[in-house]
C-alpha positions in Angstrom: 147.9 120.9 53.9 145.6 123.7 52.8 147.3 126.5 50.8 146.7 128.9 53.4 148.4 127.2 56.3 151.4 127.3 53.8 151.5 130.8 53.2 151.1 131.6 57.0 153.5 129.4 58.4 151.2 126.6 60.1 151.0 128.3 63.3 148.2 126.3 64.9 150.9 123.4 64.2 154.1 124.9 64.7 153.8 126.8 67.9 152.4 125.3 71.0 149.9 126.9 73.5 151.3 128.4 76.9 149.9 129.3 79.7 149.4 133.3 80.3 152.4 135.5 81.2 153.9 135.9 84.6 155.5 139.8 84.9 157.6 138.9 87.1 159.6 137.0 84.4 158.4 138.9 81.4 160.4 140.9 79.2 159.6 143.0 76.4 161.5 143.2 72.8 161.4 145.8 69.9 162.1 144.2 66.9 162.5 145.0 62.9 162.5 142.8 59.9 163.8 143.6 56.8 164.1 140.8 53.7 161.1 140.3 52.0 158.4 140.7 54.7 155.7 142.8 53.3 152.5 142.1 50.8 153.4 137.9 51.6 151.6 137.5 55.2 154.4 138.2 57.5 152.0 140.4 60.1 149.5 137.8 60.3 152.3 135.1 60.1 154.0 137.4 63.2 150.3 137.2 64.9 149.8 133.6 65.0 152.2 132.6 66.2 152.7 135.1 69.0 149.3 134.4 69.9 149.1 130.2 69.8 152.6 130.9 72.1 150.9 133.2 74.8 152.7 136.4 73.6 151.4 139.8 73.7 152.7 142.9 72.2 151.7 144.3 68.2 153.3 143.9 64.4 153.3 147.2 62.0 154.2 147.4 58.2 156.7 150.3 58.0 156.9 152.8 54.7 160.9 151.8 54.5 159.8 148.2 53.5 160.5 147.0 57.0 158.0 145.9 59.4 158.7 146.6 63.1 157.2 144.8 66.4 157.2 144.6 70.1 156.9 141.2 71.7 156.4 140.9 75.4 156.3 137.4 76.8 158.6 134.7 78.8 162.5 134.9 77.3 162.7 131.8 75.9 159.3 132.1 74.3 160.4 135.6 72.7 163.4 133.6 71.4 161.4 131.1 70.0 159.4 133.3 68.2 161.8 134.8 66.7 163.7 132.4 65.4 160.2 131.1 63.6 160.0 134.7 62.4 164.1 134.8 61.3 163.0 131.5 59.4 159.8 132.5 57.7 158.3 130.0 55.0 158.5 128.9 51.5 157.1 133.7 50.7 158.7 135.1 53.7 162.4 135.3 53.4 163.6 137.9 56.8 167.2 138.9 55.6 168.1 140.9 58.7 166.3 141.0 62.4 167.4 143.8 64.7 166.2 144.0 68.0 166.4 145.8 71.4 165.1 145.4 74.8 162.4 147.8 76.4 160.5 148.3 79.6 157.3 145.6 80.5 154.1 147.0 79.2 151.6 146.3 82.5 148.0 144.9 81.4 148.8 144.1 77.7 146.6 141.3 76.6 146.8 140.6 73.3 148.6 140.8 69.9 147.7 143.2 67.7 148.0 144.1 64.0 149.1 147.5 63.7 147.7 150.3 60.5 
């Protein structure tokens, strides 16, 4: 195992690859992390695995410590992810994951690392 997969959470591995989102059963989630989730990999960690599960939405370091997200996907997916992301790995330790619902962004198409 290379030392990079390690720090990012093996996300090719981990997560599988689903087929695009339906709207019709999509939801959207706002989330926030707290714990040690910043300066370890945790947006691209967040990213990877959103992505290899069909997920759309973004992932943004906050000035607080916290890093704050919106995932848009199938329910169960959402779920899945984050429970991977309440997890982490052997630098990411999430010690508190809030997290709301919110309306379906329309044409989203990809996962984006938010500056």
């Amino acid at each position: 195992m290379s030392f990079w997969k390690n720090i990012f959470g093996r996300a090719e591995e981990d997560a599988e690859v689903v087929e695009p989102v339906n709207l019709e059963n999509a939801i959207r989630k706002a989330g926030r992390a707290e714990g040690r989730v910043q300066g370890v990999g945790f947006r691209f960690f967040v990213q990877s695995n959103a992505k290899a599960l069909g997920l759309t939405g973004w992932v943004k370091n906050m000035s607080d410590g916290s890093v704050t997200m919106e995932l848009q996907g199938e329910p169960q997916t959402i779920e899945r992810l984050i429970a991977k992301i309440k997890k982490g790995n052997d630098w990411i330790k999430v010690t508190n994951f809030e997290e709301s619902d919110l309306p379906v962004v329309k044409g989203e198409n990809k996962f984006a690392i938010r500056y």
